[in-house]
KELUM-573052 format. One record per residue: residue in one letter; x, y negated, z negated of N, C-alpha, C in turn; residue number from 0. Coordinates in Angstrom, 3 decimals, m for minus. Example, Ala and Ser with C-alpha at 12.3 -4.5 7.8 and 13.67 -1.06 7.14 Angstrom:
<rs>
> A / 13.190 / 5.690 / m7.800 / 12.300 / 4.500 / m7.800 / 13.200 / 3.300 / m7.800 / 0
> S / 12.850 / 2.250 / m7.080 / 13.670 / 1.060 / m7.140 / 12.900 / m0.030 / m7.870 / 1
</rs>
This chain:
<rs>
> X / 0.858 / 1.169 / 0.000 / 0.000 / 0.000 / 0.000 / 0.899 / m1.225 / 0.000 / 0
> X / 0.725 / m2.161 / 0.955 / 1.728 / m3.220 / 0.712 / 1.321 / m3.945 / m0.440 / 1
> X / 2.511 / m4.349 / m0.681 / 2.531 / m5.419 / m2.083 / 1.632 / m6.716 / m2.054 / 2
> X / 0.843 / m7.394 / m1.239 / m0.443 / m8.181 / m1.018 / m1.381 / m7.318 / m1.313 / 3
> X / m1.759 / m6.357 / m0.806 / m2.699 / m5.798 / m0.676 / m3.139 / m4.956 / m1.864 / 4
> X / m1.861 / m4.659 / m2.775 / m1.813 / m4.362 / m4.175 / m2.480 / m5.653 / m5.415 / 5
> X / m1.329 / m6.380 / m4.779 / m2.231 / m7.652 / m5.640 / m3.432 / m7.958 / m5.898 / 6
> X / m3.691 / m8.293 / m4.000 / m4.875 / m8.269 / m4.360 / m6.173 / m7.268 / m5.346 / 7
> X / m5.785 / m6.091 / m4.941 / m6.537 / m4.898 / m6.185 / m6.675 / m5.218 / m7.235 / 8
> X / m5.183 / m5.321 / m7.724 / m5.066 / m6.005 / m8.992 / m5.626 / m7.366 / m9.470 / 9
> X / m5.652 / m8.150 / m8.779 / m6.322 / m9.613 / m9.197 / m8.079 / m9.259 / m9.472 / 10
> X / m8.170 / m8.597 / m8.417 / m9.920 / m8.155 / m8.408 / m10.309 / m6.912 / m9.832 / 11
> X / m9.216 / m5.766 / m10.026 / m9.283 / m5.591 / m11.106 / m9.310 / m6.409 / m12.133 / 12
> X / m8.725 / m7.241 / m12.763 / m8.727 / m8.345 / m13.650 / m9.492 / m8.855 / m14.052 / 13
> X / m10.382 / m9.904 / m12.629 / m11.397 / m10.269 / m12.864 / m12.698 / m9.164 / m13.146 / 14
> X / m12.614 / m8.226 / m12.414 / m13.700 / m7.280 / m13.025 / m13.362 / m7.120 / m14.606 / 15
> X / m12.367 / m6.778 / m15.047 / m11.924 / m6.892 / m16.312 / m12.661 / m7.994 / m17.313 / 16
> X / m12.739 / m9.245 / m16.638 / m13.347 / m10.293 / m17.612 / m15.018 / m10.295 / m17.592 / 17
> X / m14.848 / m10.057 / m16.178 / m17.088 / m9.832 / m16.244 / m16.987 / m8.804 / m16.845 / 18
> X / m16.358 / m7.892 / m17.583 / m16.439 / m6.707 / m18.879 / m17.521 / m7.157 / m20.046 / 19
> X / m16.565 / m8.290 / m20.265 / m17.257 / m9.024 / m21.527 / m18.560 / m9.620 / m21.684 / 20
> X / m19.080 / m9.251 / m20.260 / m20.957 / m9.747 / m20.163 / m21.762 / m8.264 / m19.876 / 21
> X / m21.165 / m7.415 / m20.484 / m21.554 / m6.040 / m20.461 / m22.268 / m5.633 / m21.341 / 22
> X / m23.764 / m5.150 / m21.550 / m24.694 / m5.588 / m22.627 / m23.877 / m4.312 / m23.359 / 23
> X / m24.929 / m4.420 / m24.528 / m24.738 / m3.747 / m25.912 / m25.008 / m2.306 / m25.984 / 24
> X / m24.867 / m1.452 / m26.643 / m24.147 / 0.042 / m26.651 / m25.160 / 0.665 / m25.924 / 25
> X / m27.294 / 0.228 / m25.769 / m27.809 / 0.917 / m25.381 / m28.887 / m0.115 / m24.833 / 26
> X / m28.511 / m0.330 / m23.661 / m29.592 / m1.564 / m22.797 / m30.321 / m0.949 / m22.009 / 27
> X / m31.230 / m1.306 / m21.142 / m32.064 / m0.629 / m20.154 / m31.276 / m0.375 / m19.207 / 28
> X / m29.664 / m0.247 / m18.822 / m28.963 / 0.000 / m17.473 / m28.474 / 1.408 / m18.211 / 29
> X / m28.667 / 1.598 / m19.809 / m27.988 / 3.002 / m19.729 / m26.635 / 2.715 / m20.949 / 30
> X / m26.275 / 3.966 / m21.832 / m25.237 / 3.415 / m22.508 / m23.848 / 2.632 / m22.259 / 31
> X / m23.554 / 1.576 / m22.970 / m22.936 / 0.488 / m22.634 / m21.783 / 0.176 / m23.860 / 32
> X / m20.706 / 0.173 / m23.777 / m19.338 / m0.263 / m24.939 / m19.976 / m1.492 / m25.576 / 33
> X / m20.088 / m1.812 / m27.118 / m20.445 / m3.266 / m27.230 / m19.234 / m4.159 / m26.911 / 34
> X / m19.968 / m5.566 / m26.344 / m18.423 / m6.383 / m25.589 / m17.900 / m7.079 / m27.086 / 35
> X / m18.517 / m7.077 / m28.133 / m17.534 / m7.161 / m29.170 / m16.750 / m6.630 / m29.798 / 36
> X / m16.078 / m5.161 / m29.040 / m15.373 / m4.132 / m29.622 / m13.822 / m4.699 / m28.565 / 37
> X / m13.205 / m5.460 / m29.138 / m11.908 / m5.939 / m28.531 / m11.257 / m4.734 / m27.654 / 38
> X / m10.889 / m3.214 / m28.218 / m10.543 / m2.359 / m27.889 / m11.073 / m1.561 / m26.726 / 39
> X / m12.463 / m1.513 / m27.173 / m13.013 / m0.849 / m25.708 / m13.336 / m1.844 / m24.449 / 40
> X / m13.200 / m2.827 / m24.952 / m12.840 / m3.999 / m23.514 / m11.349 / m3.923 / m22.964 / 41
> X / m10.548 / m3.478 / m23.840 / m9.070 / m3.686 / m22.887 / m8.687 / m2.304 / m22.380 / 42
> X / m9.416 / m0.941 / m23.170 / m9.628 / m0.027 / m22.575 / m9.973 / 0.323 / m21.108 / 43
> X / m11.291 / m0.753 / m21.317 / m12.179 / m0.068 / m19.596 / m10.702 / m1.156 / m18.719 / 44
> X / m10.631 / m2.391 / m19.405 / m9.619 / m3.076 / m18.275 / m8.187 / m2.455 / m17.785 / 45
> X / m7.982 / m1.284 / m18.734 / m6.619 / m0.509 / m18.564 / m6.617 / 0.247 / m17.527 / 46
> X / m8.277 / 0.940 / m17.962 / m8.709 / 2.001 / m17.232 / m8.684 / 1.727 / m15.812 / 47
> X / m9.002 / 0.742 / m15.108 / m9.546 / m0.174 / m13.968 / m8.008 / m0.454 / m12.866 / 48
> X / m7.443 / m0.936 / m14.099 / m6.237 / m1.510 / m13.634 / m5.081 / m0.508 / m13.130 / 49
> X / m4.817 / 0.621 / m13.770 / m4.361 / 1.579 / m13.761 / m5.022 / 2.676 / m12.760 / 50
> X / m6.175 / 3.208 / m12.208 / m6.702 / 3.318 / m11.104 / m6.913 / 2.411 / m9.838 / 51
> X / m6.852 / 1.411 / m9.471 / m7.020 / 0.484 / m8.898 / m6.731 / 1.022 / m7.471 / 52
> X / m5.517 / 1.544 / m7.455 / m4.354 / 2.058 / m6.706 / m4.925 / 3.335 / m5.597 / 53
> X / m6.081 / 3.961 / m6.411 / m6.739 / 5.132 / m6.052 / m8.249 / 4.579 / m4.922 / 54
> X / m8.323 / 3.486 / m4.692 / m9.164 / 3.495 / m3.896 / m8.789 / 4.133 / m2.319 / 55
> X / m7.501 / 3.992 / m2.175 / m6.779 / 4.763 / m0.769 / m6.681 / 6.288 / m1.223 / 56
> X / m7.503 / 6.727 / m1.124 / m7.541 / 8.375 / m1.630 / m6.462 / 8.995 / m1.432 / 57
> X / m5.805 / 8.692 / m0.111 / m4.317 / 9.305 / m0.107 / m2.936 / 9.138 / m0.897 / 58
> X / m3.559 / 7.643 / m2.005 / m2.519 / 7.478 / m3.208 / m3.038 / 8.630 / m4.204 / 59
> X / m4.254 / 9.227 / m4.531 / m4.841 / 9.854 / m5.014 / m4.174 / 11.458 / m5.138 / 60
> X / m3.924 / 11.449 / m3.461 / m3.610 / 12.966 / m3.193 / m1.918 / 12.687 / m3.808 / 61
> X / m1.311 / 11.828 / m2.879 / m0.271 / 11.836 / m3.578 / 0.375 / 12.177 / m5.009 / 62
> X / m0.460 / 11.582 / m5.960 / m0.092 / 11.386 / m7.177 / m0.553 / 12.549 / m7.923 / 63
> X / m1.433 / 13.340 / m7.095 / m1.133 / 14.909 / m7.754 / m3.243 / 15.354 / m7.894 / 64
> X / m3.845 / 14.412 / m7.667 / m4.987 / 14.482 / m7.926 / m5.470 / 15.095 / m6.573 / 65
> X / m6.428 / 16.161 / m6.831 / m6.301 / 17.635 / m6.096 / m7.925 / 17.811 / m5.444 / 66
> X / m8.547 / 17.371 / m4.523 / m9.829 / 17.176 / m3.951 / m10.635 / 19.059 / m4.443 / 67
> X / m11.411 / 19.112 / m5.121 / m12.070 / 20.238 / m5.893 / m13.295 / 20.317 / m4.734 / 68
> X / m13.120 / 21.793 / m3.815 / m14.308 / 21.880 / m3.405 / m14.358 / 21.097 / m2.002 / 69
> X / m14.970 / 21.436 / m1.721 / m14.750 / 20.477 / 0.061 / m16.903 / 20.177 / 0.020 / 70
> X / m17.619 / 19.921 / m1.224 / m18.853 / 19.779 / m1.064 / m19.207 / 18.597 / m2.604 / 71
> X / m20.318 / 18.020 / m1.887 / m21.072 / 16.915 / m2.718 / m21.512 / 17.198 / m3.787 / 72
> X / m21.252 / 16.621 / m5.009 / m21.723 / 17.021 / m5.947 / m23.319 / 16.151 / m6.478 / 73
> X / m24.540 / 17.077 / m6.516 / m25.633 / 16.285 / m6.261 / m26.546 / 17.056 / m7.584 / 74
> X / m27.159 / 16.281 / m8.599 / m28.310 / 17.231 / m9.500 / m29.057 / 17.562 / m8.906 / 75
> X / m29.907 / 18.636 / m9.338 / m30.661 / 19.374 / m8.934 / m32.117 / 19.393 / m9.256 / 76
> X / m32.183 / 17.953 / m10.399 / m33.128 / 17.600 / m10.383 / m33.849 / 16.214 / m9.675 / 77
> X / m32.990 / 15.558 / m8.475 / m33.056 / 15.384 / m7.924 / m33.039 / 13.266 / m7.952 / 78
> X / m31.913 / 13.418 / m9.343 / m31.784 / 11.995 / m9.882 / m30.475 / 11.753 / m9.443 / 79
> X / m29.991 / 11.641 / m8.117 / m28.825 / 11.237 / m7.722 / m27.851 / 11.883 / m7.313 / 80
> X / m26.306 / 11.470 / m7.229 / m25.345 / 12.622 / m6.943 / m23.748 / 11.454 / m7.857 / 81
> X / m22.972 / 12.306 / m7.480 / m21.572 / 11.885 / m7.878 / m20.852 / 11.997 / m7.327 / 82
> X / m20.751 / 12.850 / m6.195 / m19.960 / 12.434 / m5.047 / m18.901 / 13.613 / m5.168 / 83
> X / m17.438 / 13.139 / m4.211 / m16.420 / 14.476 / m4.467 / m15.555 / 14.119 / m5.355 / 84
> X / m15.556 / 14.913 / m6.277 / m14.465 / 15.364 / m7.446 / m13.049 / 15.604 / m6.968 / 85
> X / m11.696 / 14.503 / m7.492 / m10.490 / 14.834 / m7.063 / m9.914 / 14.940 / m8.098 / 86
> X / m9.141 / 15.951 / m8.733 / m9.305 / 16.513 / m10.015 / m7.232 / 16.466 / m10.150 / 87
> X / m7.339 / 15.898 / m11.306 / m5.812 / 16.209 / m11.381 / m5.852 / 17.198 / m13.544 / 88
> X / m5.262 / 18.223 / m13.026 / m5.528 / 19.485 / m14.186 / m4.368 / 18.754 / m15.287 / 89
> X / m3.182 / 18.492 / m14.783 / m2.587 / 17.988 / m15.725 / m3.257 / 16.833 / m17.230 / 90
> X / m4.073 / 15.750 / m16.590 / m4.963 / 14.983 / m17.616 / m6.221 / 15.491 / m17.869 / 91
> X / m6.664 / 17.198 / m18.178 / m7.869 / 17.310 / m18.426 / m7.480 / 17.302 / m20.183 / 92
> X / m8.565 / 16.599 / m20.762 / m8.506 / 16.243 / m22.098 / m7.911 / 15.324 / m22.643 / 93
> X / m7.757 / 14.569 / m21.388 / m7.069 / 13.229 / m21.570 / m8.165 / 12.084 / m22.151 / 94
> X / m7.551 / 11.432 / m23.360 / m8.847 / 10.432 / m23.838 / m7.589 / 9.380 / m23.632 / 95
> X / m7.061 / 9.082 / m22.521 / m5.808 / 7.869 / m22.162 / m6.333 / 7.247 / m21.121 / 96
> X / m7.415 / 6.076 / m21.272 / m7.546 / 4.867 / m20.184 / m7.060 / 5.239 / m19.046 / 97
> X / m5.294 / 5.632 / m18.968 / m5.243 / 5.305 / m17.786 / m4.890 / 6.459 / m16.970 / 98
> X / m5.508 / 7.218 / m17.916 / m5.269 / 8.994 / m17.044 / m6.278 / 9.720 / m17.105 / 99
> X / m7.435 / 9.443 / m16.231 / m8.782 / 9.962 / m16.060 / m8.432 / 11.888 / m15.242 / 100
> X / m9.179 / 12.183 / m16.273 / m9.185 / 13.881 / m15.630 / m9.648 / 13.699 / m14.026 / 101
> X / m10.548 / 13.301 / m13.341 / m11.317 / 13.028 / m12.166 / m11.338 / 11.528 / m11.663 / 102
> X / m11.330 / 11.696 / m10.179 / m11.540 / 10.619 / m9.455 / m12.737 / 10.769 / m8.511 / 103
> X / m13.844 / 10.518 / m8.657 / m15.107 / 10.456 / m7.927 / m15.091 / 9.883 / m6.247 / 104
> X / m15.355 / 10.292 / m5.641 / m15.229 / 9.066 / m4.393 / m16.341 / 9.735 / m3.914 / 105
> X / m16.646 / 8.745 / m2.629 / m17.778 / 8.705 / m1.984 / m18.538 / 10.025 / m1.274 / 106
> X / m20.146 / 9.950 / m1.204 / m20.244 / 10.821 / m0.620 / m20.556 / 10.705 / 0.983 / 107
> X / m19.914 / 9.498 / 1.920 / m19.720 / 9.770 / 2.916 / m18.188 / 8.483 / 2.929 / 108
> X / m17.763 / 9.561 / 4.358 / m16.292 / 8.695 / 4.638 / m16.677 / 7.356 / 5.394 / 109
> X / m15.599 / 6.602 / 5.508 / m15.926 / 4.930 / 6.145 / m15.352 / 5.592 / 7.519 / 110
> X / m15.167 / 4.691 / 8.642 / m14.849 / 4.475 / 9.889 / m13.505 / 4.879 / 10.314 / 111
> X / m12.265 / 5.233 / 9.113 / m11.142 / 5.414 / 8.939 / m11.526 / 7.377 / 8.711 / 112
> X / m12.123 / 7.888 / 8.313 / m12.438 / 9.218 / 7.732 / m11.988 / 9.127 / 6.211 / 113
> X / m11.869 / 8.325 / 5.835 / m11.827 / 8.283 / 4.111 / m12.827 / 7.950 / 3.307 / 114
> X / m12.859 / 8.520 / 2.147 / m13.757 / 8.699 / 0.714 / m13.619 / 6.968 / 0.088 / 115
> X / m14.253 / 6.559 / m0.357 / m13.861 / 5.460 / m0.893 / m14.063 / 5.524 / m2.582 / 116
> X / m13.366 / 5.689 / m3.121 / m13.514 / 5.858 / m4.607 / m14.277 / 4.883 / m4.846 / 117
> X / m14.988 / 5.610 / m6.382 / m16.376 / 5.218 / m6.720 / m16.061 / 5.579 / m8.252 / 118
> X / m15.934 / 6.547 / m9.011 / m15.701 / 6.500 / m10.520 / m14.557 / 7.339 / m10.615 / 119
> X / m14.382 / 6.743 / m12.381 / m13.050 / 7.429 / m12.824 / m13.549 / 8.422 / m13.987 / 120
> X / m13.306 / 9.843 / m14.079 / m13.987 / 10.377 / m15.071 / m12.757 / 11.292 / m16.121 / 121
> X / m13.246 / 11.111 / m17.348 / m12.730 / 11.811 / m18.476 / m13.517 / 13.173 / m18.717 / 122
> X / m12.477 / 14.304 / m18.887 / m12.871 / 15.661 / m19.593 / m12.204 / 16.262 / m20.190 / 123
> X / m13.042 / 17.416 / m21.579 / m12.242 / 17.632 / m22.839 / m13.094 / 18.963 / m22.522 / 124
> X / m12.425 / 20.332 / m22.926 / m13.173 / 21.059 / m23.270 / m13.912 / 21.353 / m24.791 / 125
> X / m14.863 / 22.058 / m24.574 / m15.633 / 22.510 / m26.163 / m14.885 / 23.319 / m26.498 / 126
> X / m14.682 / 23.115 / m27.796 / m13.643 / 23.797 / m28.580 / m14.158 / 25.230 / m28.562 / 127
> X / m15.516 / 25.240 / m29.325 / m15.874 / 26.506 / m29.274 / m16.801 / 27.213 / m28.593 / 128
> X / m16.999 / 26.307 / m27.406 / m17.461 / 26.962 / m25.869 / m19.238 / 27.386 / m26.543 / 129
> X / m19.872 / 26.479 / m27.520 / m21.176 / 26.575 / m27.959 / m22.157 / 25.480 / m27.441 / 130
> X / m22.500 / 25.815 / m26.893 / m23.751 / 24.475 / m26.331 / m24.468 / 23.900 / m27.255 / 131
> X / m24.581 / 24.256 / m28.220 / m25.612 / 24.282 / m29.205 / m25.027 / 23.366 / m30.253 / 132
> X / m23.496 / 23.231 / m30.447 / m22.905 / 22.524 / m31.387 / m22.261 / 21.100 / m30.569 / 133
> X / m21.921 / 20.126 / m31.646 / m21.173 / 19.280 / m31.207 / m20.189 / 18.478 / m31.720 / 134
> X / m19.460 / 19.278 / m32.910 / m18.842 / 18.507 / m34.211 / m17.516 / 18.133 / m33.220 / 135
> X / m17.011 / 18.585 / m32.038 / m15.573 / 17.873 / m31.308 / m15.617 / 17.252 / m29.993 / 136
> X / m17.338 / 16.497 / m30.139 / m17.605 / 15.853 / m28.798 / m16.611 / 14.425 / m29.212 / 137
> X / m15.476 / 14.534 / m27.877 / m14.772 / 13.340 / m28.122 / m15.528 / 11.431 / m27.982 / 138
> X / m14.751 / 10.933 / m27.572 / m15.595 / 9.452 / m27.728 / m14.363 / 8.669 / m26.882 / 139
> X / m14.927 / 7.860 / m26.247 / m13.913 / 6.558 / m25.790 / m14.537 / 5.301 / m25.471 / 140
> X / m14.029 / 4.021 / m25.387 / m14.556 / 2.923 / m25.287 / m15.990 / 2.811 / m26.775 / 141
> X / m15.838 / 3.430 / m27.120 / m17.294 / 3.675 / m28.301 / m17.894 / 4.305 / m27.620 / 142
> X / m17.807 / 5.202 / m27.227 / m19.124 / 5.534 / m26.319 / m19.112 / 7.115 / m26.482 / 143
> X / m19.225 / 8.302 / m27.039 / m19.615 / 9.365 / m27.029 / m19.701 / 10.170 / m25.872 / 144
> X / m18.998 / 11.237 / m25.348 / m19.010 / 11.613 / m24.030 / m19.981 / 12.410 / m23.948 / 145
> X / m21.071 / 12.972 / m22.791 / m22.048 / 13.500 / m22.155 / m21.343 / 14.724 / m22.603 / 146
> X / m22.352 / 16.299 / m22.982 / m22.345 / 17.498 / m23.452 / m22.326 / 17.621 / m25.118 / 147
> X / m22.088 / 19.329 / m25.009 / m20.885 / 19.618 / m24.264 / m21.954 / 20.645 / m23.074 / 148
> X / m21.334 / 21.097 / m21.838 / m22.079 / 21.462 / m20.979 / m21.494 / 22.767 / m20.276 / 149
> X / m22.307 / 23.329 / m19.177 / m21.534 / 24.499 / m18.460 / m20.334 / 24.089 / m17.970 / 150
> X / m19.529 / 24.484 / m17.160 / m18.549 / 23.998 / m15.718 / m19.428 / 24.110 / m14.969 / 151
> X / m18.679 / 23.199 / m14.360 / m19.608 / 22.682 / m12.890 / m18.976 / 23.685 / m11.609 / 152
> X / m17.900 / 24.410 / m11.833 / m17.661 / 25.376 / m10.897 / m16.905 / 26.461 / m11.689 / 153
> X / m16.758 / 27.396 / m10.521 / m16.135 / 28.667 / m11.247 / m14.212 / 28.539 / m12.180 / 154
> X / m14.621 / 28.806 / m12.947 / m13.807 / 29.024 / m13.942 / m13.698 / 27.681 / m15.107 / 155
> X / m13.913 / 27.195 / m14.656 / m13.835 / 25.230 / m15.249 / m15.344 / 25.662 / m16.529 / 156
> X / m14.720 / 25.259 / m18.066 / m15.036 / 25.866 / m19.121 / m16.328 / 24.978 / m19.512 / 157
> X / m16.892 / 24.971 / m20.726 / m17.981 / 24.382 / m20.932 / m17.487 / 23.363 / m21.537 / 158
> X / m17.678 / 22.460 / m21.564 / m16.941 / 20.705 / m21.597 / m17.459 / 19.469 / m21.896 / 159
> X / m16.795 / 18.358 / m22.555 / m17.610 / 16.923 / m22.461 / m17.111 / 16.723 / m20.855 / 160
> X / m17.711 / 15.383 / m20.591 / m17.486 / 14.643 / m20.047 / m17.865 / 12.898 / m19.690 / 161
> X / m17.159 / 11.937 / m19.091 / m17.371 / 10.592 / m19.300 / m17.257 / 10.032 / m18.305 / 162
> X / m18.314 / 9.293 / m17.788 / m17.899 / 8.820 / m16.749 / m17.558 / 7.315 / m16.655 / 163
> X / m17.217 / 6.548 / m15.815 / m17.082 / 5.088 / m15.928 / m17.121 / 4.887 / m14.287 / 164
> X / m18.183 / 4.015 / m14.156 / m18.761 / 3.603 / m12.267 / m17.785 / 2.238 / m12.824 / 165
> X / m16.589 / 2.335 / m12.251 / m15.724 / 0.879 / m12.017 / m15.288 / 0.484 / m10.724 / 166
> X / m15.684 / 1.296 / m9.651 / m15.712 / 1.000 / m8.559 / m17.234 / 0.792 / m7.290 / 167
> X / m18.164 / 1.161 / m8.117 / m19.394 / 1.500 / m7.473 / m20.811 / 0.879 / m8.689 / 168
> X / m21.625 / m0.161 / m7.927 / m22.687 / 0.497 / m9.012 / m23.726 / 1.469 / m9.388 / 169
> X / m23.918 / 1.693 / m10.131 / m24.641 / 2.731 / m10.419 / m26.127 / 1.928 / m11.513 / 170
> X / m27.134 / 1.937 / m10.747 / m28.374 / 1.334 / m11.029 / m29.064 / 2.161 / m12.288 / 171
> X / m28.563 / 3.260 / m13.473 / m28.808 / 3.954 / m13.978 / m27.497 / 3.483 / m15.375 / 172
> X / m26.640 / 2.743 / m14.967 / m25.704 / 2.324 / m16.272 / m24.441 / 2.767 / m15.616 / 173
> X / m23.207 / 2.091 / m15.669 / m22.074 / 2.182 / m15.458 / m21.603 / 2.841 / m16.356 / 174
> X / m21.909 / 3.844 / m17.421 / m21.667 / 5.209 / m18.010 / m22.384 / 6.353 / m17.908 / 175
> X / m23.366 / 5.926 / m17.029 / m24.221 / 7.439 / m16.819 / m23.597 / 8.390 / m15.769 / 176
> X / m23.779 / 9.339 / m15.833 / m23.124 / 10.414 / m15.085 / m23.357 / 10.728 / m13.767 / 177
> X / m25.010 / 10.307 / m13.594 / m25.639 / 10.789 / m12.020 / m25.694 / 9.222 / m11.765 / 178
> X / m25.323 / 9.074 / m10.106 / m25.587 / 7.524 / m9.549 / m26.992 / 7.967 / m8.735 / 179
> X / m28.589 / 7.712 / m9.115 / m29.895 / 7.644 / m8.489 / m29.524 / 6.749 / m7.219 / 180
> X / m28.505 / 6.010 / m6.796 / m28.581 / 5.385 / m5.610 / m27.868 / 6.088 / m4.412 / 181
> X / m27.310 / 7.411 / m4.781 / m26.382 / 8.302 / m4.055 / m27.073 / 9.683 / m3.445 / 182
> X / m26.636 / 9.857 / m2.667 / m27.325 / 11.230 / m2.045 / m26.355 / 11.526 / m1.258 / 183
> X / m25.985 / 13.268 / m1.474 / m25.064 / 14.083 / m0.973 / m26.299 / 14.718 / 0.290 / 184
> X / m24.918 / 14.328 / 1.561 / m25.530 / 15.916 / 2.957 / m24.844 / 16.645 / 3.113 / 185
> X / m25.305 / 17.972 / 2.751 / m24.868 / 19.004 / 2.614 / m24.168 / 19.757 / 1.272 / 186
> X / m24.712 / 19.534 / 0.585 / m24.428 / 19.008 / m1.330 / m24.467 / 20.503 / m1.796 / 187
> X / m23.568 / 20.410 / m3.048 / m23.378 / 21.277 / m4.083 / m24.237 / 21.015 / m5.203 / 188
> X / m24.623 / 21.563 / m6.069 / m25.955 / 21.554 / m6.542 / m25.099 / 21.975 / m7.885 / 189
> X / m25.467 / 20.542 / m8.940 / m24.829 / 20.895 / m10.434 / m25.433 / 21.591 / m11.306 / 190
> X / m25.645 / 22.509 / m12.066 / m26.355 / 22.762 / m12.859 / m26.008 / 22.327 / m14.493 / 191
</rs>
């Protein structure tokens, strides 16, 4: 990426960084939300942001070790949206580090170039004791409590939290909710 074109990312990260701080309170009608008076989980999501930024060229993505899971759309099955393709780097799974998201979400169709355009950055931890039913080591970041704990979403991948953060895309359902209702996979994998 040339060094303008970095900047620029970065400058636009930033400022997304500061419209952070007009980000309503832990549980608004867009869906759970960091309160913007928690100093920490504001410089968090801005770490988070800043430190992905880089990943909107999916091929910095591949580069850097993050591993495209699946060659299909990931879409619920109850029919409230999708999340797009999962680019999975195994090294940060259980990573609760801003700037080392287990998953990189990108689009579920390519632009004019044949590329994905990243869309979220996601965190995952497995369940300790692989019980659906319990939840005493559901982790937390930004304040925010991660989604599960749940099945895997594919074969072998364990029963798990997970977190999402829409910092590249909106998502009309809360920029921590998991399914984007404005997305629709063709030819889709079906989450359970």
């Amino acid at each position: 990426m040339p060094v303008r074109s970095l900047k620029t990312v970065l400058t636009c990260a930033a400022a997304v960084s500061l419209a952070l701080a007009a980000v309503p309170a832990a549980h608004s009608v867009d869906g759970p939300a960091p309160d913007p008076r928690n100093v920490q989980a504001m410089r968090d999501m801005a770490l988070a942001i800043s430190a992905t930024a880089k990943y909107v060229d999916e091929r910095e993505a591949i580069k850097d070790g993050y591993v495209p899971h699946g060659q299909q759309c990931m879409t619920n099955p109850f029919g409230v949206g999708a999340m797009g393709y999962h680019y999975v780097k195994q090294e940060y799974w259980g990573s609760r580090d801003p700037s080392k998201p287990t998953a990189l979400l990108y689009s579920t169709e390519k632009d004019r170039n044949g590329r994905r355009k990243l869309q979220t950055v996601e965190w995952m931890a497995t369940d300790g004791d692989q019980d659906l039913k319990t939840t005493d080591d559901r982790p937390t970041m930004f304040g925010l409590p991660f989604d599960g704990p749940m099945p895997g979403h594919w074969p072998g991948m364990p029963k798990h939290y997970d977190l999402h953060m829409w910092a590249y895309e909106k998502n009309p359902a809360g920029r921590f909710h998991n399914w984007n209702p404005a997305l629709k996979c063709s030819g889709h994998m079906t989450h359970s």
